[in-house]
C-alpha positions as semicolon CSV with decimal commas, in nm:
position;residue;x (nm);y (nm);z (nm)
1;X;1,625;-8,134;1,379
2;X;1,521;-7,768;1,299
3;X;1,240;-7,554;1,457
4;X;0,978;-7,296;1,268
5;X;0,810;-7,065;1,438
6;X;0,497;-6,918;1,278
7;X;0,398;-6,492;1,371
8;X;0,097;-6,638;1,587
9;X;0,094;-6,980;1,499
10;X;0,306;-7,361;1,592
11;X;0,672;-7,338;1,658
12;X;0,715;-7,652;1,405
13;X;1,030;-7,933;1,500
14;X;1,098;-8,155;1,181
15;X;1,298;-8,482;1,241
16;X;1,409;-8,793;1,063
17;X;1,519;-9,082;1,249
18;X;1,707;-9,368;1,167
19;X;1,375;-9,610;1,124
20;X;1,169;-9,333;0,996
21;X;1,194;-9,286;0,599
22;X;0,999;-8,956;0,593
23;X;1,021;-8,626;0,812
24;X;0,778;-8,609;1,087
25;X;0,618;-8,267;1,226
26;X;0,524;-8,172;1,540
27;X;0,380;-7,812;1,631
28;X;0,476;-7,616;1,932
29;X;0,282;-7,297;2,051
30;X;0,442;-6,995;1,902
31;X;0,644;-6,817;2,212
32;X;0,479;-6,413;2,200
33;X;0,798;-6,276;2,230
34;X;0,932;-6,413;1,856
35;X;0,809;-6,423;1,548
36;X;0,945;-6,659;1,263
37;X;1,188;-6,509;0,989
38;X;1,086;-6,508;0,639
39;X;1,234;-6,855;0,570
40;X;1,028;-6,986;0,870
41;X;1,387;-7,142;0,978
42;X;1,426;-6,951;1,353
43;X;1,309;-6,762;1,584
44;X;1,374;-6,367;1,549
45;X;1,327;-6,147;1,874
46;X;1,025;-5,869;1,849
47;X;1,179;-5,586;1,864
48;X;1,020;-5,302;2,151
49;X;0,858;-5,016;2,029
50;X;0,659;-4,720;2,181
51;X;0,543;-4,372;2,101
52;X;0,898;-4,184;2,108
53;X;0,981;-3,859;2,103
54;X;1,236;-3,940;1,799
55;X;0,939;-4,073;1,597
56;X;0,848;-3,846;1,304
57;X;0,486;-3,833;1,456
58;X;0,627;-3,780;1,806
59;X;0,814;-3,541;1,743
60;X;0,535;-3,338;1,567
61;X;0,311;-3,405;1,877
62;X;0,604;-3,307;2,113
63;X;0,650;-2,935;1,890
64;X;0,269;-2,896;1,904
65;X;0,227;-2,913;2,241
66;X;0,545;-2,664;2,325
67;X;0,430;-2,417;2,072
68;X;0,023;-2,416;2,212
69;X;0,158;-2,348;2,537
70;X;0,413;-2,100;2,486
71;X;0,108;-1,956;2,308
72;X;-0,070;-1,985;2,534
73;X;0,179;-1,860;2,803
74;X;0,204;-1,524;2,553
75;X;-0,154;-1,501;2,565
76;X;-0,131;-1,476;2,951
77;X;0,162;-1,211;2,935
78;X;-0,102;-0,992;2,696
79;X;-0,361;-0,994;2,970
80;X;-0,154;-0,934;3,254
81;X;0,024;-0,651;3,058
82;X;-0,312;-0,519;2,943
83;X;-0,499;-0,590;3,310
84;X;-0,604;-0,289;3,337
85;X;-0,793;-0,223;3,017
86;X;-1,231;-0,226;3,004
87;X;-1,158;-0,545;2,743
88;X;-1,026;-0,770;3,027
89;X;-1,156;-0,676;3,353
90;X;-1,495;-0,678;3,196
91;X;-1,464;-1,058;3,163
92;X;-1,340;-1,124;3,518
93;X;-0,932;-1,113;3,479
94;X;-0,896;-1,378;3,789
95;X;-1,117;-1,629;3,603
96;X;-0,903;-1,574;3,283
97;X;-0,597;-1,575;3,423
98;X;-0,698;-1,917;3,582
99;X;-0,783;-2,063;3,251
100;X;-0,479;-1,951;3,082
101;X;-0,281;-2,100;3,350
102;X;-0,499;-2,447;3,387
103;X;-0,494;-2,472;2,966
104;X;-0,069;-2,399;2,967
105;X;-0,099;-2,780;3,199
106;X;-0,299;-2,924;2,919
107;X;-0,103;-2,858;2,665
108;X;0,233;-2,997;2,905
109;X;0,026;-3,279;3,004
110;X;-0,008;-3,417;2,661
111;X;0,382;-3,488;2,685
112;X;0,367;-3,746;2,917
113;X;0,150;-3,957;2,679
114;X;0,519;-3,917;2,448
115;X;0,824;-4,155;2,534
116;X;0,901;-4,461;2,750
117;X;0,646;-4,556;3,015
118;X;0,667;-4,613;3,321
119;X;0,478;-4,644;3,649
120;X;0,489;-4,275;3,734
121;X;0,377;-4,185;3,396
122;X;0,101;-4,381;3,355
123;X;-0,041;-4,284;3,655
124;X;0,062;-3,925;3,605
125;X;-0,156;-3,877;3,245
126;X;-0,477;-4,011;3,369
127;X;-0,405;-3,796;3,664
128;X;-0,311;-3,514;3,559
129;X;-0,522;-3,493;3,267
130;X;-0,854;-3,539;3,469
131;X;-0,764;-3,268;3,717
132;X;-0,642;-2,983;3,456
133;X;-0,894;-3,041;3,238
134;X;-1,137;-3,029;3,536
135;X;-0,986;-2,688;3,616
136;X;-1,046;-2,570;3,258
137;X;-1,364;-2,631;3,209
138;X;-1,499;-2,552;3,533
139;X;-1,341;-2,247;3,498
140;X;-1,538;-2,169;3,188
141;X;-1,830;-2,261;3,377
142;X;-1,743;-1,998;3,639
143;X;-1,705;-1,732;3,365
144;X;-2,069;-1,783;3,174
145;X;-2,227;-1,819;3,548
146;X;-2,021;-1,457;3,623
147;X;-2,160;-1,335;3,296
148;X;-2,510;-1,433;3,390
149;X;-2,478;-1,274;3,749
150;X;-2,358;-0,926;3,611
151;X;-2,644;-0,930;3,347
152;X;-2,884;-0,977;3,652
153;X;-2,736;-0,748;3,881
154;X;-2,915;-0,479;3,619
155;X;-3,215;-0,612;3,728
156;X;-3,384;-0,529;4,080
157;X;-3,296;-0,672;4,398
158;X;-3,023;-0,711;4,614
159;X;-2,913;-1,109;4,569
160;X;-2,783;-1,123;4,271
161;X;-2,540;-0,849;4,328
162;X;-2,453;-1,021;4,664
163;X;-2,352;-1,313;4,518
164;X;-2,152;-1,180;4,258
165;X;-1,998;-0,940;4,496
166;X;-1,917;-1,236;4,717
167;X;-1,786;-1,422;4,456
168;X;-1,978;-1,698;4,421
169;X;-1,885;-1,824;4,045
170;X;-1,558;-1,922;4,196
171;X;-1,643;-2,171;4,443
172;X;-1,738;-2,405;4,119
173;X;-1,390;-2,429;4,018
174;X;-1,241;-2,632;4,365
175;X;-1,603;-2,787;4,424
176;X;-1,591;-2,946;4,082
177;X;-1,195;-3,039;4,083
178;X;-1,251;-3,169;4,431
179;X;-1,535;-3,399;4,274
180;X;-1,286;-3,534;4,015
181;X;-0,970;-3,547;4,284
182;X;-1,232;-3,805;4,472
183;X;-1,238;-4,013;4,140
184;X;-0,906;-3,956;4,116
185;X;-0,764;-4,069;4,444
186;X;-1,036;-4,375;4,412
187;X;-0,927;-4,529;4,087
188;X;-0,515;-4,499;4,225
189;X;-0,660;-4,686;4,561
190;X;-0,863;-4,970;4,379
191;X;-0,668;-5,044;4,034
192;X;-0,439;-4,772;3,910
193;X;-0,270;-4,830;3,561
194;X;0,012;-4,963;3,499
195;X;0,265;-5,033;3,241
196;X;0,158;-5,345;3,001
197;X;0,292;-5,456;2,638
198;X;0,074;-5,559;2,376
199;X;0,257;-5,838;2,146
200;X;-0,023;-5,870;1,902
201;X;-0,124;-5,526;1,730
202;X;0,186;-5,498;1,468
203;X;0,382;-5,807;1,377
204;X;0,718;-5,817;1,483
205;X;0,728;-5,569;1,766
206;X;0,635;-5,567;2,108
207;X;0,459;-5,231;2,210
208;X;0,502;-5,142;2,556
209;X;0,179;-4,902;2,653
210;X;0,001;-4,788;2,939
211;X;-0,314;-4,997;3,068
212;X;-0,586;-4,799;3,253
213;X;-0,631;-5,047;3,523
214;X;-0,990;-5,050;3,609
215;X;-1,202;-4,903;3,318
216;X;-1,461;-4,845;3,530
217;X;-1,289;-4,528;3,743
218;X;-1,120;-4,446;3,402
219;X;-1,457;-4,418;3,224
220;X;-1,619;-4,274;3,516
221;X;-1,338;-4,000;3,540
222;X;-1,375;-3,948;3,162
223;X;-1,785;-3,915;3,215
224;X;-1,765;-3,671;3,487
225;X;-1,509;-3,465;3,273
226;X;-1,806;-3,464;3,008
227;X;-2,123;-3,396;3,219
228;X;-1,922;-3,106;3,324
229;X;-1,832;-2,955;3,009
230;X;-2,186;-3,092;2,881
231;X;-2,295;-2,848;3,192
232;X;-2,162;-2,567;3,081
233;X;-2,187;-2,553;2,732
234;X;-2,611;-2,580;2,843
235;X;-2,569;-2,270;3,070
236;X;-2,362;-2,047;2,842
237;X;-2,585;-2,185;2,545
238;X;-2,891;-2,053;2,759
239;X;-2,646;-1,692;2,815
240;X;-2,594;-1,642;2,440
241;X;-2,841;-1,396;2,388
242;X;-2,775;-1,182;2,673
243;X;-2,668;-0,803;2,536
244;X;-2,393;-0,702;2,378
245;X;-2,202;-0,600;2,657
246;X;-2,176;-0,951;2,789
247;X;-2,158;-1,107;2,442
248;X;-1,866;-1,307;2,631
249;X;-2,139;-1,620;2,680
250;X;-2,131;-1,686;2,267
251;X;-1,736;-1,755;2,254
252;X;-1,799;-1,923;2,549
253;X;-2,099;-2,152;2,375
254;X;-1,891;-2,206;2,092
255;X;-1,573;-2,303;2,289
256;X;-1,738;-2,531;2,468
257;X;-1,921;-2,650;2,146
258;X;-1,573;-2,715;1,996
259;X;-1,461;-2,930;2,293
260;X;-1,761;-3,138;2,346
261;X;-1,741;-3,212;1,947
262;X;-1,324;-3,357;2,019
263;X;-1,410;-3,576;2,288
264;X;-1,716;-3,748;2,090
265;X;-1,526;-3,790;1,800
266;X;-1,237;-3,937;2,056
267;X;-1,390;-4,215;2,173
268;X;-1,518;-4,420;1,860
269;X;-1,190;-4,325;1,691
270;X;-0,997;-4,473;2,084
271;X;-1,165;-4,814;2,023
272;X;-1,118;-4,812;1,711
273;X;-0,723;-4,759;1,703
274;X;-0,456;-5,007;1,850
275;X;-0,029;-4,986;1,964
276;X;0,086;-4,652;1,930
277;X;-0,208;-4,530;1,706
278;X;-0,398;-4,499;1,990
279;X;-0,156;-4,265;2,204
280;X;-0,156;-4,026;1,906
281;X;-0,495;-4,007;1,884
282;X;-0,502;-3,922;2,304
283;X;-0,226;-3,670;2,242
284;X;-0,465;-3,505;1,915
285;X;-0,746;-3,521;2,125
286;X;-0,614;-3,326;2,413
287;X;-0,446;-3,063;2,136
288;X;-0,717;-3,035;1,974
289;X;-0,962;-2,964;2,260
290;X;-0,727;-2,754;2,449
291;X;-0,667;-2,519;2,139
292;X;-1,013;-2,480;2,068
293;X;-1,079;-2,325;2,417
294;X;-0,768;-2,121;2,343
295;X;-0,849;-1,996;2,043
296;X;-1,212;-1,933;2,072
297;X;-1,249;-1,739;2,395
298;X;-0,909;-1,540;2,351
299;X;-0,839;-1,477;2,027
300;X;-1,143;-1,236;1,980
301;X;-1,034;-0,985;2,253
302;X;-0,619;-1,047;2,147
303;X;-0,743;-0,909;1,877
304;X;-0,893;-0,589;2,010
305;X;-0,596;-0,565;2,278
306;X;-0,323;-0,587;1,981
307;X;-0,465;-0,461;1,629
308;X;-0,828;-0,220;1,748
309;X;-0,703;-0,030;2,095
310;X;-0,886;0,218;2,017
311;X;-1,165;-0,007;2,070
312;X;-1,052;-0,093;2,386
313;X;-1,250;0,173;2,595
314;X;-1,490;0,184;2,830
315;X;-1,762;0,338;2,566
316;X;-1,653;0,108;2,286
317;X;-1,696;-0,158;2,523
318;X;-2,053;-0,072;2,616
319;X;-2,132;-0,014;2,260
């Protein structure tokens, strides 16, 4: 007697008994776990797989994310160092320092989506990545709605000054994270994810991923993330033509332009991926979007801080 498995078909037993002149066949179900060997003449194990940080593209995702937020981190050391300059208090220091900060944990965050899963970690990157991101953008919302307020305070009348005077720009940054905490803390109490394998995407292997749980709270999460930044790229696109001196609302339009492009390219490309693919493409995605917010709202006024200081005055700034 000898047994065949097929990749996703019969485990086949061939006999011949004693009374029976020709060999008779009878298919079994395939166990998911094996896979038949090219002779079709045993069982092999499927070997386990995941997205590790020894993989070639792992390991380029791992360096990516280390060097954006050291970056990043530098970028932060440049504006503290410089704090006192008319190039970065004129666009509200706290605010940027809070982005710099909230984009470093996007960058980390992508590393949890890299390696072994596990409980923890699957919770941990829908988590975490909901509430920095949250952070980020709201903060970016804060800054074109401080922009706004200063460019009005020119104008006459006393409550517009008050309420940038009372800083009222930052209350959107805990009243929109505390909006996507309440997601947050509902998804973990209903159906949080957990770790799953998928036997069927590549032949051979077993790939041992993260499932999101309910796809409901992760889609509603993922929605509220994009009416936000939706939001605010609308408001700063409406602040793009203020005056020069607050020309801070077009990198702000354009950053936000940049992000809301990543995430709609994410999704068709998510559904369209499968096994490890589709961690890479999370991993991109939250690169990708993070760098562009990086890049487009600090790399203009690096510039003036590091190569043109003698731009960096008070008149120059006006100008």
């Amino acid at each position: 007697m000898r047994g065949e498995f097929g990749s996703d078909g019969p485990f086949r037993i061939s006999s011949k008994g004693p009374n029976s002149p020709v060999d008779m066949d009878q298919c079994v179900k395939c166990p998911a776990h094996q896979y038949a060997n090219t002779e079709q003449t045993t069982g092999l194990q499927k070997a386990v797989i995941f997205r590790a940080y020894e993989d070639p593209l792992g390991k380029t995702l791992a360096c990516m994310a280390l060097c954006f937020s050291a970056l990043t981190a530098a970028v932060l050391g440049v504006f503290v160092k410089h704090r006192d300059t008319p190039i970065v208090k004129a666009n509200n220091r706290a605010l940027s320092y809070i982005l710099l900060i909230s984009l470093t944990f996007c960058f980390l965050c992508s590393l949890l989506f890299i390696g072994r899963p596990s409980t923890a970690t699957c919770i941990l990157q829908e988590t975490t990545f909901g509430l920095v991101f949250t952070v980020a953008v709201s903060t970016v919302l804060a800054k074109t709605v401080t922009v706004i307020l200063a460019f009005k305070v020119t104008v006459p009348g006393r409550r517009m000054r008050r309420w940038l005077v009372s800083g009222a720009s930052n209350f959107i940054i805990p009243s929109c994270s505390l909006i996507q905490l309440t997601l947050c803390g509902v998804w973990l109490g209903t159906s949080p994810p957990f770790v799953d394998t998928d036997t069927h995407s590549e032949h051979g292997h077993i790939i041992i991923m993260c499932n999101k749980g309910s796809v409901t709270a992760f889609y509603c999460a993922l929605g509220y993330l994009g009416s936000l930044a939706l939001g605010t790229f609308t408001v700063a696109f409406l602040a793009r033509n203020l005056p020069d001196t607050f020309n801070e609302a077009k990198f702000l339009t354009f950053s936000m332009l940049v992000f809301y492009s990543v995430w709609l390219t994410f999704l068709p490309v998510y559904h369209s991926t499968k096994g490890k693919v589709t961690v890479a493409v999370e991993v991109f995605s939250i690169l990708a979007s993070s760098a562009g917010l990086l890049g487009c709202i600090f790399a203009p006024k690096c510039y003036i801080i590091l190569k043109r200081p003698d731009e960096n005055f008070l008149k120059n700034v006006r100008d």
